[in-house]
N, C-alpha and C positions, 0 to 999 in steps of 0.2 A: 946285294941280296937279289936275289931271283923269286919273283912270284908263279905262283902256279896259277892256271889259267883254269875257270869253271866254265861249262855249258850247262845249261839246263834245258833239260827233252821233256816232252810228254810224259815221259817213262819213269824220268827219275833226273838223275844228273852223272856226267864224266869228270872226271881233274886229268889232266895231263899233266903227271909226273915224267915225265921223259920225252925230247923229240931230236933222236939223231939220225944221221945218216944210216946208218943200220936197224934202225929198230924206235920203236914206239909205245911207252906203254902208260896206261890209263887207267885210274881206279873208276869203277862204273858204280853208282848206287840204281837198283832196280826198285823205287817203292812197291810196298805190299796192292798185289794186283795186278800188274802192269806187265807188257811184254814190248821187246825190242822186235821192229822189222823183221820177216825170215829176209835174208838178203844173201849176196854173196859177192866175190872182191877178185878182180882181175891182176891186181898185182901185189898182193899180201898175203899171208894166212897169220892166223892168230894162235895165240898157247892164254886159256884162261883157269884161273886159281882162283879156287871162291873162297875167301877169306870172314865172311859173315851171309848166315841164315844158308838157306835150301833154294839151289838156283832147278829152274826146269830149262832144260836145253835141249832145242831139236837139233839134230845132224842127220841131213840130207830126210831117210825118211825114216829116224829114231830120236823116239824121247828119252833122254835120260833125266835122272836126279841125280843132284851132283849137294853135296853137305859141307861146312865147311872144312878146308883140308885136300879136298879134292882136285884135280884140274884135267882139260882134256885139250887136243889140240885141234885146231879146227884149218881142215887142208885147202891153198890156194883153190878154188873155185867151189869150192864147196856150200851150197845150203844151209844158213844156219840160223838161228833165232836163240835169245837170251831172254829167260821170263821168271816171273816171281808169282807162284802161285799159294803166297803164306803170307800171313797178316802182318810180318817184318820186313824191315829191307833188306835187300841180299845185297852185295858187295862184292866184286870181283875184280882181282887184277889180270887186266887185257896187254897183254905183249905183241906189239903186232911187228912183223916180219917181212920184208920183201925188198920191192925199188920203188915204192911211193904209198904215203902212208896219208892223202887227204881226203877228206870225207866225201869227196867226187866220186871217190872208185868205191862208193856204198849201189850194188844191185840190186835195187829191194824187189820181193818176189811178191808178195804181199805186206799191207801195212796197216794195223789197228789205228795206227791214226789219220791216213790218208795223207801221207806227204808224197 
């Protein structure tokens, strides 16, 4: 048997369900309040499915809201932030895409928490 691996952030917490040569993907919980880094990724981009609550995501320099069911892509170099502006937690599946998938290659542009 194989265990999944947790992190916990400021923000909420990630599982890595997946880490191949190809690709990477992660169930994100965003707690109610909270927002992820805007940052951006030199050798990846991401495809995110928000599978519980009402995520708020900036790309480059648009907000959208995204329900669950939804999902948008977020292009190699791109600007982008993942935040939970509703009293539940939002939950999203992160696919990430590229030729390196570790959390080095995180840009952050700004940071709510000062890391």
């Amino acid at each position: 048997a194989r265990e999944h691996s947790f992190e916990y952030r400021p923000w909420g917490m990630f599982e890595n369900l997946l880490d191949s040569k190809i690709c990477k993907v992660k169930r994100l919980t965003v707690n109610p309040g909270h927002h992820l880094s805007l940052q951006y990724h030199y050798k990846r981009s991401e495809h995110w499915v928000v599978v519980q609550g009402r995520a708020t995501v900036q790309l480059e320099d648009d907000t959208l809201y995204l329900e669950a069911g939804k999902s948008i892509d977020i292009p190699l170099g791109a600007r982008h932030a993942l935040g939970n502006d509703t009293d539940a937690d939002v939950v999203v599946i992160e696919v990430q895409m590229g030729s390196y998938f570790g959390e080095d290659d995180i840009v952050r542009v700004s940071d709510p928490y000062n890391r």
